[in-house]
N, C-alpha and C positions, 0 to 999 in steps of 0.2 A: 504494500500500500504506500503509494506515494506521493503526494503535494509539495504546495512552499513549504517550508518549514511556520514560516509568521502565520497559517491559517490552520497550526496546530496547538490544539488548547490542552491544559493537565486540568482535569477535576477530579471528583470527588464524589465515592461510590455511595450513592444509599438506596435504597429496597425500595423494590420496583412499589406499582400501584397493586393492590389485588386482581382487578382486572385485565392489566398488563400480563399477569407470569404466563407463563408458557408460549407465548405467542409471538417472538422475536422482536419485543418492540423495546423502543429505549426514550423516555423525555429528559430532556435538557435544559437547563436554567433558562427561561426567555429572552434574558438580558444576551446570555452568548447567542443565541439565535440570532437574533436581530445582530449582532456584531458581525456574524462571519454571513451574513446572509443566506440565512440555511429556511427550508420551507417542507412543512409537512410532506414526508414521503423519500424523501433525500435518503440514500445509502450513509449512514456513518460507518468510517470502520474505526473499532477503538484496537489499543496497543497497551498491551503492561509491559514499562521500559523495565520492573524487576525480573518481570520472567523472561520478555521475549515474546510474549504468545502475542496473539493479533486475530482477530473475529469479528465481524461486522451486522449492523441491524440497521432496518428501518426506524427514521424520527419522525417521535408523533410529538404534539403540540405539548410544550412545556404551560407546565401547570403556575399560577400565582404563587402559589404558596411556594415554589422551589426558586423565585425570582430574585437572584444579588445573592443566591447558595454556593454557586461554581458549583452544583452539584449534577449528576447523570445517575438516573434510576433504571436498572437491569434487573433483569433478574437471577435466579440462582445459576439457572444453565448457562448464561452468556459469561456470568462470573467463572464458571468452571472451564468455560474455552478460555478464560484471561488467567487462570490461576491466581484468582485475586478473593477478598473478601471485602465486607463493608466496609467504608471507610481507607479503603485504600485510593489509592492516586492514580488515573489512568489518561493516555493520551486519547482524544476523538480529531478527528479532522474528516469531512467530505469526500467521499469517492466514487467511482465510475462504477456501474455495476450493469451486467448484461442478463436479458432472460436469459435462464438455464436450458440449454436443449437437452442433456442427460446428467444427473447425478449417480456415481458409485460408491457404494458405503462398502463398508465391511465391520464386522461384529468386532468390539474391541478385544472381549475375551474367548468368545467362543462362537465357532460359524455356524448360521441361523439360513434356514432357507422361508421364503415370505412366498407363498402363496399367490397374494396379489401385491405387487409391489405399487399399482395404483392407489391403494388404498394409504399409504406415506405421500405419494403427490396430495390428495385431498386432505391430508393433517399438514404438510408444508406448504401449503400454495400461499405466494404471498411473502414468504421469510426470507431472508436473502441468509444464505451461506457462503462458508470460506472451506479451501482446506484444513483439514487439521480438527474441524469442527463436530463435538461429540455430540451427540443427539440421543433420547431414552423414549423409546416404543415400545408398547404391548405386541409382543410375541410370544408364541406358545404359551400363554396362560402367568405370562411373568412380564418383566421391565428389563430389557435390555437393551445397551450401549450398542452405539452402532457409531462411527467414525466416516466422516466423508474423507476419502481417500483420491478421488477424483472429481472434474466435472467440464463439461463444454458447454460455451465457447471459454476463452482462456480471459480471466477477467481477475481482480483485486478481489470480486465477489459475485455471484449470480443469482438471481432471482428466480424460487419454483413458482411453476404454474403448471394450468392443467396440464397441458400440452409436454410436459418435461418428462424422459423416459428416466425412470429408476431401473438402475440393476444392484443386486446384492451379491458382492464377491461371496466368493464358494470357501475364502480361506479369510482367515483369520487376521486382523490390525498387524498382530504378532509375526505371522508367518510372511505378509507383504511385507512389513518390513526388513527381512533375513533377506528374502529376496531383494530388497533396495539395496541392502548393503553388497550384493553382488554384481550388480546391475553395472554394465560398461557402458559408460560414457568415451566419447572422442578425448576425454583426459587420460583416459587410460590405453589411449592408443597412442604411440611415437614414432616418428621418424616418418610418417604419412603426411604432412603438412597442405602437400599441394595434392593430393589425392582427396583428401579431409573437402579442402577449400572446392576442388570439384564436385564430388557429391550434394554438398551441401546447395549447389546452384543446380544443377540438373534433378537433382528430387527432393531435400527440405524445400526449396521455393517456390515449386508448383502445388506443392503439398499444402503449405503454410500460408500462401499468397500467389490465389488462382486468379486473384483480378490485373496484376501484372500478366499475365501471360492472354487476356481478355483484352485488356489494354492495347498488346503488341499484336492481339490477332494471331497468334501463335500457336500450335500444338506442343504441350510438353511431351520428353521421350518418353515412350512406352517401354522401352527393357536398356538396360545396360549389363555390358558383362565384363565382368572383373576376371584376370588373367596373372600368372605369374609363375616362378618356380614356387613348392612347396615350402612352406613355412615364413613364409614373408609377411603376413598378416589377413589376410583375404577376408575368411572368415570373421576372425574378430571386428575387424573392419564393418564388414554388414551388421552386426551383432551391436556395435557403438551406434551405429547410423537408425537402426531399427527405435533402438531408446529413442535417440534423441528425438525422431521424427511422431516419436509418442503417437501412433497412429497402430490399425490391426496388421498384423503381419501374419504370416505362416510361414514356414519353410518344408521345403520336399527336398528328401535327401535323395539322391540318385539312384545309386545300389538299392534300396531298401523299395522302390519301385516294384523291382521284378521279385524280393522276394518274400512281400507279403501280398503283395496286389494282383499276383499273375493269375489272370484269364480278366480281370477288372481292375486294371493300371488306367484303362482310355478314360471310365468311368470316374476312377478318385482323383483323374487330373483336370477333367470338367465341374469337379464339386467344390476343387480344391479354389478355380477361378472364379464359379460362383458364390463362394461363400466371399471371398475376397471383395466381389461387385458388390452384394448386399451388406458389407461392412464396411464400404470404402468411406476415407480414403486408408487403400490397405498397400502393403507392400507385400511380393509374393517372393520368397529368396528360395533360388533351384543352390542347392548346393553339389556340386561336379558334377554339372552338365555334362561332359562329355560321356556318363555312364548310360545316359540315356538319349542323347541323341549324338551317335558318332558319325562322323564322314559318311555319305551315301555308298562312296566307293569301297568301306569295310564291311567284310562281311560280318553281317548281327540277324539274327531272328526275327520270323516275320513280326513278333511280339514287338519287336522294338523300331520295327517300320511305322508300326500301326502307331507306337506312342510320339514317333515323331511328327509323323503326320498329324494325331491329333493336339501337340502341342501347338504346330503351325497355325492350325486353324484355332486357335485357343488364342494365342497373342495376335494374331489377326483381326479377332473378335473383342479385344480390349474398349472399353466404351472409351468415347472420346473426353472426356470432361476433363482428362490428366490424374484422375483420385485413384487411379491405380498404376504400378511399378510393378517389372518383376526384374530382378538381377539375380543373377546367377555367376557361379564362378568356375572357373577352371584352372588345371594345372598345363595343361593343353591343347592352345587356340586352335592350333591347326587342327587339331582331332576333331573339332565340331562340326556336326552336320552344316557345310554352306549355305542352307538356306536359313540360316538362324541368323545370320550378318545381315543378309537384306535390311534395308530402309524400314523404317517400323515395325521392324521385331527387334534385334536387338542391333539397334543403332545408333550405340556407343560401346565404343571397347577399350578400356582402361587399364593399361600395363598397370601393377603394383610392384613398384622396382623395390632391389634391395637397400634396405637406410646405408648414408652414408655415413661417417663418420659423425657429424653432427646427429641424425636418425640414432645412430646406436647409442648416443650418448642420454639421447632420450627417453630410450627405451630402458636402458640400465638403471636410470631415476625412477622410471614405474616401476619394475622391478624392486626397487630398493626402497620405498616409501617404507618409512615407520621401523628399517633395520638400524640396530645400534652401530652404527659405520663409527670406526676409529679415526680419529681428526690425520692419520697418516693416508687414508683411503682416496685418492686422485683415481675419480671415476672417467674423467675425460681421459687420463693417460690411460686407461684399459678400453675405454673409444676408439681410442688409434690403434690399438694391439689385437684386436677383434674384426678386422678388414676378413670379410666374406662371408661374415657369421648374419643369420638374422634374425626374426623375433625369437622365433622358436630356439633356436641355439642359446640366444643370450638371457632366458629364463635359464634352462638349464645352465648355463655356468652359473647363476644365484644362487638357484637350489643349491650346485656341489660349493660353493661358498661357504653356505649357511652351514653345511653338513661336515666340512672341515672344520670351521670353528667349533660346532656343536662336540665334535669328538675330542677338543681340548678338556673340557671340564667335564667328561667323562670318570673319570678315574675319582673324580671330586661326589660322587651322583654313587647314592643306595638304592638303587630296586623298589624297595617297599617305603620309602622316605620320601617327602615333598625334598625340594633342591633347594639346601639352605639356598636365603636371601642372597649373599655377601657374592655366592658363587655366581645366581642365577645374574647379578648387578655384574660380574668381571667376562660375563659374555660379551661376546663384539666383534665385529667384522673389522679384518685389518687387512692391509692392502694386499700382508704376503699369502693369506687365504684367496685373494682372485688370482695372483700371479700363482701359485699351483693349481688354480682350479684351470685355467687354462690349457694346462697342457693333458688336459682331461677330457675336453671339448671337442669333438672333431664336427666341423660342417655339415649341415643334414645335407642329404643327398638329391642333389636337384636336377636328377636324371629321369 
C-alpha cells in the first residue's frame, strides 16, 4: 500500500460500533475526514508500523461523538489482521482498490472442502480484502480460519461481489507456505541475465499487458523453444518464469507420454490444451520435446506420428488473444520434428549458453546463500577456475564443499549426542574446501 507519505495519519484504536463488527467497516474521526478528503465508501488500508501487518476496509461516516478523538473504530477481526489491540496506534491513508474477479483462501490450520463456495461471496460481498487476511466461517458445524492466500486482479486490495469466483485451496496456510519457501524465482536463477531479460518480453508482457500488444496490433508468440547442452539451466529456467508469471501452467514430460498414455497420448494432449484454454492465461511447458516429436526423417512408431501430428494441429489451434504459451525445451535442436520451427508454432528459438565467468560467479552466490563462508573464501577466484562447468556442475562442487568441511568436525560428533554448540559455531567453508572440491568435479557431459 502506497501514497505521499503527508496523507498518512497515526491514530488510535477503539471498538468498533455494535452494528459495525463483522462487517469490514471502519469510522474515523470526522475532523481527519474532512482533512484528507476522504468520503463515505473510500478503501482505507490501515498498517501496524509495530508489527508490519497491513489490511484494508471500507469508510463509513464518522460519528460526532468520535470528532477531535484521532480515533479509528474496527473491529476485533480487522485488529487481528493488524496484530494490534485497543488503544494501540495505527497508520490509515487512502487506496486504490479493484472489484475482485477471484479470491483463494486456504484453511489456516487444517484443509476444509466448502461445498458451495458461493455461499462466502454472499457473507463477503461488499468487504474489501488484502492478502494475508484471516477471515472465521461456519464450516462443518464449527468456526474456522481461513486465510486469503491469493486474489485477481492485482491490487493494494479488492473488493467481493457477487460476480467474484471463490476457490478453497485443497492444502493447508501451513503447507502453501513450505511450498513458498521452495518456490524459484528469477533470483535464484544466475548467469541467464539476457535470456531472463528475453523471456520476460516475449511472454510476462503479453501475459501481464495485453493492451500493448492491442495497441501495436500485434500477435504475441505462440511457442518458444529453449535449446542447449545438458545442465545449463533450461528447466529451472521455465520453472522461475512459470512463478513469476503467476498464471496456470502445466507441464508434459516427454518420455512419460508413451508410457502411461499409450493407445490415448493424442487424447491427454488435447485435454492437456484444453484445460490450458479454459484457464488461460496458462503457460503449457513440453519438457524434451525431442522425445516426442523427433525429425520426420527418424525412424519412430506410428504412435509417435500420430502424437506429432496431433500436436501440430494442437499449437495450430492456439486461440489468438496471446493468454496462452507453450515452451518447450531440448537438449537437441536439430533432432526436432521440422515442422515444429515453422512460423506460429514455435517461433522463437532461444540458445541457453553456458555462464561465463561472470554467470558462474552468480551462480556460486545462489549456491552459497546462508553458508558460513570463511572471510578467506574468494568466490570470484573459483569463477575463473570453473571455465566449462555449469549450473548443474557448480551445485555439485557446493555440495562436495559442504561435505569436506562437514567431515572436519566429525571426529568432534557422538552418534546418539546433539553437536555441542562451540563445534557446531567452528563449522565453515574455507576457501581450501573449494580448491579440493574441484579437482573432484568433472564437466557433465554435453554429448
Amino acid at each position: 500500500m502506497s501514497t505521499m507519505k503527508e496523507n498518512v495519519r497515526r491514530v488510535k484504536i477503539r471498538d468498533v460500533y455494535r452494528g459495525d463488527a463483522g462487517r469490514g467497516r471502519i469510522r474515523i474521526d470526522p475532523r481527519i475526514i474532512k482533512e484528507l478528503n476522504l468520503k463515505t465508501g473510500d478503501a482505507i488500508g490501515i498498517s501496524n508500523p509495530a508489527t508490519n501487518k497491513t489490511t484494508a476496509a471500507l469508510l463509513y461516516p464518522g460519528k460526532d461523538e468520535d470528532k477531535s478523538s484521532n480515533a479509528i473504530r474496527i473491529d476485533s477481526s480487522i485488529r487481528r489482521n493488524l496484530d494490534a489491540t485497543l488503544d494501540d496506534f495505527v497508520e490509515i491513508q487512502k487506496i486504490q482498490h479493484s472489484p475482485a474477479e477471484r479470491v483463494t483462501f486456504a484453511g489456516v490450520e487444517e484443509s476444509v472442502i466448502i461445498r458451495d463456495p458461493n455461499r462466502l461471496v454472499r457473507m463477503l460481498e461488499n468487504r474489501l480484502i488484502t492478502k494475508g487476511d484471516i477471515l472465521s466461517f461456519n464450516a462443518m458445524g464449527r468456526r474456522i480460519d481461513f486465510i486469503v492466500v491469493d486474489y485477481a486482479p492485482l491490487a493494494d486490495a479488492v473488493r467481493v461481489h457477487l460476480e467474484t469466483k471463490i476457490t478453497i485451496s485443497e492444502k493447508t496456510y501451513k503447507e502453501l507456505e513450505e511450498l513458498e519457501s521452495k518456490r524459484v524465482t528469477f533470483e535464484d536463477v544466475g548467469g541467464l541475465e539476457e535470456e531472463i531479460q528475453m523471456l520476460r518480453e516475449i511472454i510476462l508482457m503479453p501475459i501481464n499487458h495485453p493492451e500493448i500488444f492491442q495497441r501495436l496490433n500485434i500477435k504475441p508468440l505462440n511457442g518458444v523453444l529453449l535449446y542447449s547442452n545438458p545442465g545449463v539451466g533450461k528447466t529451472l529456467l521455465v520453472e522461475a518464469l512459470i512463478n513469476e508469471a503467476n498464471v496456470h501452467s502445466v507441464t508434459i514430460e516427454g518420455p512419460e507420454i508413451f508410457n502411461k498414455f499409450e493407445g490415448e497420448s493424442e487424447n491427454n494432449l488435447r485435454a492437456i490444451f484444453k484445460e490450458a484454454e479454459s484457464k488461460a492465461p496458462s503457460i503449457i511447458f513440453i519438457n524434451r520435446i525431442s522425445a516426442i516429436a523427433p525429425k520426420s526423417e527418424d525412424p519412430s512408431s506410428n504412435l509417435k506420428k500420430r502424437i506429432v501430428d496431433q500436436l501440430l494441429i494442437l499449437l495450430d489451434g492456439i486461440n489468438k488473444k496471446g493468454d496462452i504459451v507453450v515452451i518447450a525445451e531440448t537438449n537437441d535442436v536439430k533432432g526436432i520434428h521440422e515442422a515444429l520451427i515453422r512460423s506460429g508454432r514455435f517461433d522463437r528459438e532461444i540458445e541457453i549458453k553456458p555462464p561465463d565467468t561472470k554467470g558462474r560467479l552468480e551462480i556460486l552466490r545462489i549456491h552459497t546463500r546462508g553458508m558460513p563462508l570463511n572471510e578467506d573464501v574468494d568466490l570470484g577466484v573459483i569463477a575463473e577456475k570453473t571455465q566449462g562447468l555449469v549450473g548443474v556442475d557448480l551445485e555439485l562442487l557446493v555440495k562436495e564443499v559442504a561435505m569436506l568441511a562437514m567431515r572436519e568436525i566429525l571426529p568432534h560428533i557422538e552418534d546418539d549426542k546433539p553437536v555441542p554448540p562451540k563445534v557446531l559455531s567452528s563449522l565453515q567453508i574455507k576457501m581450501e574446501h573449494f580448491l579440493a572440491a574441484l579437482n573432484k568435479i568433472n564437466p557433465i557431459d554435453s554429448n
